[in-house]
N, C-alpha and C positions, 0 to 999 in steps of 0.2 A: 823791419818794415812797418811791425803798426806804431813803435814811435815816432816813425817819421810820416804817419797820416795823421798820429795828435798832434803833432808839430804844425804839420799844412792848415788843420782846422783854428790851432790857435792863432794862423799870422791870418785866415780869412776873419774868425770873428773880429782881429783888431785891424783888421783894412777896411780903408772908407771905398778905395776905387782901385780897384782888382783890372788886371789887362790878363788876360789866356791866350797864352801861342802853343797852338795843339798844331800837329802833322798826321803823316799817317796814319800812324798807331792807333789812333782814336777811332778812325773808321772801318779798318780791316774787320775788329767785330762785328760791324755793319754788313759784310759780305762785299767791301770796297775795295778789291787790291790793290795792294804798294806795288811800286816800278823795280824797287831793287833788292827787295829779300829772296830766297829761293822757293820759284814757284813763283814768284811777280811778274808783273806783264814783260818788263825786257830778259825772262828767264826763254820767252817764247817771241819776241819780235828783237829784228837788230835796232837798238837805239841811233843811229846814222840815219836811220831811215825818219826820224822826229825831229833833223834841225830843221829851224825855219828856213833857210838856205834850200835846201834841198826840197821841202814843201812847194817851195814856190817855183823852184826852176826843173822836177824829177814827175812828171806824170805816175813813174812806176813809183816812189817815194809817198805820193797823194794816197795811192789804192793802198799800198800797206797800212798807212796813218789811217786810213775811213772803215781797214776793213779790223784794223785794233778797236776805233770806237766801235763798230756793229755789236762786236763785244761785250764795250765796255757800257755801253749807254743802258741796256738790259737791267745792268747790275746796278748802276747809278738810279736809275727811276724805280727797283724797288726794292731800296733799301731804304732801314728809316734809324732813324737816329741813337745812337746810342750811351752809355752810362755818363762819358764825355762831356755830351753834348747837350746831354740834358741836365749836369750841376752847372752849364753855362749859362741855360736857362733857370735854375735855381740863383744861380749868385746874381742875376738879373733881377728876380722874383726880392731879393734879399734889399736889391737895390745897392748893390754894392760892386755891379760887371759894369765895369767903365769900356771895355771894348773885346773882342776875340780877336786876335792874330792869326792865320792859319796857309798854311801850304797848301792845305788841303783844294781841290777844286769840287770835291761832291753836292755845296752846298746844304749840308745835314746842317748847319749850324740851325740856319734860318729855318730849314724843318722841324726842329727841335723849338721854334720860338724866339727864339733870339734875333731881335728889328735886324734889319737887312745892314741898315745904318752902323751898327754897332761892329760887324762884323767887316775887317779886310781880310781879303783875299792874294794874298801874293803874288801868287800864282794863276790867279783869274777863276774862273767857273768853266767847268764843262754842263751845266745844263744851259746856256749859250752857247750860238751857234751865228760868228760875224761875217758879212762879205768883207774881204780883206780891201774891196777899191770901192763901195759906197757906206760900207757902215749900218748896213741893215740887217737887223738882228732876228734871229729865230729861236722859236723854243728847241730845243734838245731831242724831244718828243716827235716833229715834226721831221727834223733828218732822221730820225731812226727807224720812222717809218719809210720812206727815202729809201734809204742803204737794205732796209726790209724786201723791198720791195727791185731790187734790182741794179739800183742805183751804185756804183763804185765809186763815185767821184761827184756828191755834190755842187753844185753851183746855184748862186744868187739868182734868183726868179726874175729883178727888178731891173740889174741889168747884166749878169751873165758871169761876174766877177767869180773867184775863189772864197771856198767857203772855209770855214775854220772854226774848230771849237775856241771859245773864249779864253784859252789856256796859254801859258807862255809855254815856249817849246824853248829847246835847245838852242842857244843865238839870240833869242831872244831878250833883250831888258825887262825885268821887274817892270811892273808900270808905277810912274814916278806919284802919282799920285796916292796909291795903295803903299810905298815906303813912305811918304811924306806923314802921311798916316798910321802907321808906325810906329813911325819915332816919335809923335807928337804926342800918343797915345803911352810909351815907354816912359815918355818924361815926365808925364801928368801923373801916373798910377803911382799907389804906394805898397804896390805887392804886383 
């Protein structure tokens, strides 16, 4: 193992423009849970109940999904960034992080420092929170006090819409512009 961390440090000092695609792993030390290890969140909800299919047309599918975040939102607003996340903000500091890739939706990168810009998101953010028919967006914060507060089944203030954390679910597409991003970012690095 520790030859293969002098290894990792000799291909950073001779990279000019480094990309990082981190996943779970990264944040679980954060107090972030993974979906599919034992003890992750589908060890305790049925994953069925998270296609976007089912979100949209299962009222009883919604209260499952709102009452996973009441959950999960807790966990995500006070965690802060870890070992990760923060040599992502060194190799930035270095001048040598040309982007982050991440599955992740916690948004630790950017807490860690790391421009918002630099970081895709695959998988979207859950500290957003979209109407699904106007597009109007809310802080994370703001439903959780919501679901705190009594609420099962948020809805759009603006005009009554389905609300949704920023997250792709099941059935869902990548958003094409966070892949486009990606690749362009894959192609351009030299580590």
């Amino acid at each position: 193992m520790q030859e293969g961390i002098k290894a990792l440090g000799r291909a950073i000092a001779e990279a000019e423009k480094v990309v990082v695609f981190t996943g779970a792993g990264v944040s679980t030390e954060c107090g972030i849970p993974d979906f599919r290890s034992p003890g992750g969140l589908w060890s305790r909800y049925d994953p069925s109940d998270f296609y976007f299919h089912r979100f949209l047309t299962s009222e009883a599918s919604r209260k499952v999904y709102w009452r996973m975040y009441r959950e999960f939102f807790p966990l995500l607003h006070k965690a802060s960034p870890g070992r990760a996340h923060r040599a992502c903000k060194r190799l930035l500091e270095m001048g040598k992080l040309l982007a982050v890739i991440t599955q992740n939706v916690d948004g630790l990168h950017q807490r860690a420092g790391v421009p918002d810009e630099l970081v895709v998101e695959l998988h979207g953010r859950a500290t957003e929170v979209r109407c699904l028919q106007c597009q109007e967006v809310y802080c994370s914060e703001e439903i959780e006090r919501r679901l705190k507060g009594g609420c099962e089944v948020p809805t759009c203030d603006r005009c009554g819409g389905l609300l949704k954390p920023a997250t792709v679910s099941f059935g869902q597409a990548l958003p094409p512009e966070a892949l486009s991003a990606a690749e362009k970012y894959a192609k351009e690095c030299d580590l």
